[in-house]
C-alpha positions in Angstrom: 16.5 7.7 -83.5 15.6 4.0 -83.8 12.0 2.9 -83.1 14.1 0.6 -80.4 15.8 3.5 -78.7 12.6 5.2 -78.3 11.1 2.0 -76.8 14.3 2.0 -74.4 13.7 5.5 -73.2 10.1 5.0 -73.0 10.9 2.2 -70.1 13.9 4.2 -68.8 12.2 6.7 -67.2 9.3 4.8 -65.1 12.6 2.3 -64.6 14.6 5.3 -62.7 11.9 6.5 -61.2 11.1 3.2 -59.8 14.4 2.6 -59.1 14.4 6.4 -57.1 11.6 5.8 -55.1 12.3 2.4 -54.3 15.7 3.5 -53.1 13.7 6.6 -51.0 11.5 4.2 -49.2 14.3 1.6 -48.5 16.3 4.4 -47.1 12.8 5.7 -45.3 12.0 2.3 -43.9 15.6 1.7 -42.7 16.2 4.8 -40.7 12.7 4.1 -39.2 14.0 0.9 -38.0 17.2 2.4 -36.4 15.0 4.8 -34.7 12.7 2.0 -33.7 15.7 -0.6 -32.4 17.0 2.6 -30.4 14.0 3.7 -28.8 13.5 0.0 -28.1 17.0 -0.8 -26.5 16.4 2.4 -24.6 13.0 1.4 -23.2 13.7 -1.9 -22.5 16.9 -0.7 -20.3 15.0 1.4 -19.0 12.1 -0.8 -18.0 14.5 -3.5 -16.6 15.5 -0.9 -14.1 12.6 -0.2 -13.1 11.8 -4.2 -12.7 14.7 -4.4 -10.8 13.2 -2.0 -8.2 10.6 -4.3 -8.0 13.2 -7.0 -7.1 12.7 -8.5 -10.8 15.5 -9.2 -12.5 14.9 -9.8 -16.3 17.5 -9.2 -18.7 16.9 -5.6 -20.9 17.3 -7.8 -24.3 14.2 -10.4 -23.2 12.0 -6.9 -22.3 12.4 -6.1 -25.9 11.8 -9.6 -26.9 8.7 -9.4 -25.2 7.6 -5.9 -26.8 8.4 -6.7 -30.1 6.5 -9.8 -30.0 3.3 -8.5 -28.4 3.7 -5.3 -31.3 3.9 -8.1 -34.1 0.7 -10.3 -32.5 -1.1 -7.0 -32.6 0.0 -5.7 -36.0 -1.5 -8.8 -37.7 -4.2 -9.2 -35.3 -5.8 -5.4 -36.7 -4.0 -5.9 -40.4 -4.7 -9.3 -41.5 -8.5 -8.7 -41.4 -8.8 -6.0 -43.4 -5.6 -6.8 -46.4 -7.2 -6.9 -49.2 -5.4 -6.6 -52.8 -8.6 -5.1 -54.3 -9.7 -2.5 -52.0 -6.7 -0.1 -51.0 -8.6 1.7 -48.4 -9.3 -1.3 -45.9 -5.6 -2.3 -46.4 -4.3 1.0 -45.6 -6.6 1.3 -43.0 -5.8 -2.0 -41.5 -2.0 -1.0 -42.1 -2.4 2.5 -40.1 -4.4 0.6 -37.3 -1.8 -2.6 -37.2 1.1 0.4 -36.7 -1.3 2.0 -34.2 -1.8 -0.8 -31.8 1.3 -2.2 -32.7 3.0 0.9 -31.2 1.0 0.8 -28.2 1.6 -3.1 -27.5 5.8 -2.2 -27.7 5.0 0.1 -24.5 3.2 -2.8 -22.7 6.3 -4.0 -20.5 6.3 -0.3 -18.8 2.5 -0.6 -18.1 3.0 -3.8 -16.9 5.7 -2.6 -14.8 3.4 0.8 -13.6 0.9 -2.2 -12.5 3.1 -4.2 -10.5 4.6 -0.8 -9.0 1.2 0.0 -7.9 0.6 -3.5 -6.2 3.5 -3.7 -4.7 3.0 -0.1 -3.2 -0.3 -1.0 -1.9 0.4 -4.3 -0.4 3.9 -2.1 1.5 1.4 0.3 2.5 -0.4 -2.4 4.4 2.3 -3.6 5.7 4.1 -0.3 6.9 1.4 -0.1 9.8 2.1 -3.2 11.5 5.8 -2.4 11.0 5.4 1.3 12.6 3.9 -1.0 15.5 6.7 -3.2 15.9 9.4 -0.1 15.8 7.6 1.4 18.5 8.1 -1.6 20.3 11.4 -2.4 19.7 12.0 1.3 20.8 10.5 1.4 24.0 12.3 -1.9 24.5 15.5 0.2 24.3 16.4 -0.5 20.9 18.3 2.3 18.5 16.2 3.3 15.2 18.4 1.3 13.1 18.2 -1.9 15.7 14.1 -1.3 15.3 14.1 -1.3 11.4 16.1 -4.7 11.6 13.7 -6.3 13.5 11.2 -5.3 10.5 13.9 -7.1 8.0 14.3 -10.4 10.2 10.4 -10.4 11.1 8.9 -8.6 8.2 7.4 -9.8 4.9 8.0 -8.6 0.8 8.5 -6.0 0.2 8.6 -4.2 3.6 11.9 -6.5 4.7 13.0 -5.9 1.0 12.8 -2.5 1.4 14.2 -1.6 4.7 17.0 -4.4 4.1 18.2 -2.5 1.0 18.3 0.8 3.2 20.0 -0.5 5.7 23.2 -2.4 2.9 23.3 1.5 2.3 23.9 2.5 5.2 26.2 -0.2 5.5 28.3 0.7 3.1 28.4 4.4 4.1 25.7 6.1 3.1 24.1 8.4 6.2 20.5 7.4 7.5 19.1 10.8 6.1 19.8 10.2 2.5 18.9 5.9 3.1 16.1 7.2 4.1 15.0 9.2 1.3 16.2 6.9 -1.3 13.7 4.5 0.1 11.0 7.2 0.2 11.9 7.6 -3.6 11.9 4.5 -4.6 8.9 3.1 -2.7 7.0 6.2 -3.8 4.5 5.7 -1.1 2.7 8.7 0.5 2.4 6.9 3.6 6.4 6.3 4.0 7.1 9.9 3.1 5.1 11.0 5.8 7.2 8.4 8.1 10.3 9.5 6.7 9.7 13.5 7.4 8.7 12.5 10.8 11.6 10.6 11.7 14.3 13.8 10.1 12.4 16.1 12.2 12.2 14.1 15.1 15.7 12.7 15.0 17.1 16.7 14.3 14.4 18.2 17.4 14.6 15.8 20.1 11.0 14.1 19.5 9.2 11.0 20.7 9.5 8.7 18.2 7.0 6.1 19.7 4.5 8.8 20.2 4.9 9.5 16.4 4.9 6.1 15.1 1.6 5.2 16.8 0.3 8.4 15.5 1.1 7.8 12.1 -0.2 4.1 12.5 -3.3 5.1 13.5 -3.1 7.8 10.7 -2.6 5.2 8.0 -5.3 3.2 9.5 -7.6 5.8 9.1 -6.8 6.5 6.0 -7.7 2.8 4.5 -10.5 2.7 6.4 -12.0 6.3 4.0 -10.2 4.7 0.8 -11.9 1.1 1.2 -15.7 3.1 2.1 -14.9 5.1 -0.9 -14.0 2.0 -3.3 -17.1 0.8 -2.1 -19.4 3.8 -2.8 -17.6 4.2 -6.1 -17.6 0.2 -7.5 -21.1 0.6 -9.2 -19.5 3.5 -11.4 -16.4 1.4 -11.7 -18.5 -1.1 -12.9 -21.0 0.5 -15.3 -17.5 1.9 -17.2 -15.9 -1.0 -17.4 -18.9 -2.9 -19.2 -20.0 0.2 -21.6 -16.4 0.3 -22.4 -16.2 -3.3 -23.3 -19.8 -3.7 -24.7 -19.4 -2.4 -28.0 -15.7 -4.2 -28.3 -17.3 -7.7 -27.4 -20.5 -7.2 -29.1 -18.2 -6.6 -33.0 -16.2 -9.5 -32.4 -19.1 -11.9 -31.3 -21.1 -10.7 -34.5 -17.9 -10.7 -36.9 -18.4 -14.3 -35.7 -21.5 -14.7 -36.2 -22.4 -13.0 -39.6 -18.9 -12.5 -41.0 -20.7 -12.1 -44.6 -21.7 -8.9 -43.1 -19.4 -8.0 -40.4 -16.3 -8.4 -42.9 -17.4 -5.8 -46.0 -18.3 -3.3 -43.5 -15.2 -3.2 -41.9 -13.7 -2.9 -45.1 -15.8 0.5 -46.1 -15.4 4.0 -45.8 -18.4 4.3 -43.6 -17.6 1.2 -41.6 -14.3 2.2 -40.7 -15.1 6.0 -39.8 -18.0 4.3 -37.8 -15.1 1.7 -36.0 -12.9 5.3 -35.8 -16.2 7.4 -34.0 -16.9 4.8 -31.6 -13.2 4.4 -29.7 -12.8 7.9 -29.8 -16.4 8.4 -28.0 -15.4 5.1 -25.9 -12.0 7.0 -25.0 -13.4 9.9 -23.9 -16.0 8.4 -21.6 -14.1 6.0 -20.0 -12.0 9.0 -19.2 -14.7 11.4 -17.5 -16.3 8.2 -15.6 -12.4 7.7 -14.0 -12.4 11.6 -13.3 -15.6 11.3 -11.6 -14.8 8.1 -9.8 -11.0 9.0 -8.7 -11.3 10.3 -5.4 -7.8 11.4 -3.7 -8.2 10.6 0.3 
């Protein structure tokens, strides 16, 4: 065997296997992506739903626009830092942490939706009360139960006239007031308007006063805010003390990496430094999660 033979099999080898893993990661890296478009296309449908419940309507391919892009800012926000060619450890670090956020930032449109769900549910809460008042008005004027939730669409405000106007285009349309009114209760997903809704099945199936009940449950729901605004009040000290440990150390590493990036930098780029970064969100997580335990307070 030739002297160049043996130099060609001598190259062959870490060539193929090259070639094999190369061809293992591509293949790797591509089905991750699949999985990743999927899971995306189905979040993003199913986040513009749930917009559209909200009376939003954005298109299910801008959603994932929106993900995507907030995953890439935050990718390179937590991996261009720490990249460094000569020290492996704070670029795999930075490349675990980038993926880590990254992943967390692709779920932001379904918190912000959770947000604006909650919002919405408070401010139709608030409304619901004066609306109880004007249905037991517009009953005792003679009016039928589905003349008195009109007057709430013509007179009301969003969502409340939202709401009820959807229920009654069901109804319209042949759906029967039972089942109208428990795809409201569903999608509002307020406590208060179950507790409406079950009284006016049971009184509309028994016979029952439904003026009597609707100022009941009015002054019910008043009741009721008035305990959950003393209790806000009694708890925004602890509300506050979390929020500002929980952002302190945050706040306080960005203003010094800043201020003494000679120093800041390298120790983000150690062993030490980022198993100190590690300790400190995981001890920031699990605070920030008894303080809301002791601070959430179900009325």
């Amino acid at each position: 065997m030739t002297p160049e033979t043996l130099i060609a099999l001598k190259w062959a080898a870490p060539a193929l296997l090259g070639i094999s893993f190369g061809g293992f990661a591509f293949t790797i890296v591509r089905a991750m992506g699949s999985g990743a478009g999927a899971y995306s296309d189905t979040l993003s449908e199913e986040t513009s739903r749930q917009f559209e419940d909200l009376f939003l309507f954005i298109p299910a391919r801008r959603i994932a626009e929106i993900g995507w892009a907030a995953a890439a800012v935050v990718f390179l926000v937590c991996f261009i830092p720490l990249f460094d060619l000569s020290n492996p450890l704070a670029t795999t670090a930075g490349l675990v942490l980038g993926l880590t956020f990254g992943s967390l930032a692709l779920m932001a449109p379904t918190r912000i939706v959770a947000v604006l769900r909650e919002r919405r549910r408070q401010k139709f809460n608030l409304q619901l009360v004066e609306a109880l008042g004007s249905m037991s008005n517009a009953l005792r004027a003679g009016f039928s139960i589905n003349q008195a939730f009109e007057t709430v669409v013509q007179n009301g405000e969003k969502p409340i006239a939202q709401e009820f106007g959807v229920m009654l285009q069901q109804m319209r349309v042949g759906l029967n007031f039972y089942d109208a009114l428990q795809s409201l209760d569903k999608r509002v997903g307020s406590d208060d308007l179950t507790l409406v809704v079950t009284a006016v099945d049971i009184a509309r199936r028994t016979g029952g006063n439904l003026t009597e009940i609707f100022d009941k449950i009015s002054l019910t729901i008043r009741e009721r805010m008035r305990i959950e605004r003393r209790v806000m009040t009694l708890t925004s000290q602890g509300r506050l003390q979390g929020l500002i440990v929980a952002c302190m150390p945050g706040v306080l590493g960005v203003a010094m990496t800043f201020l003494k990036p000679d120093l800041m930098i390298p120790f983000f780029k150690s062993v030490n430094g980022m198993v100190s970064v590690g300790v400190t969100v995981l001890l920031i997580a699990v605070g920030w999660f008894f303080i809301r335990k002791i601070i959430k307070i179900d009325v």
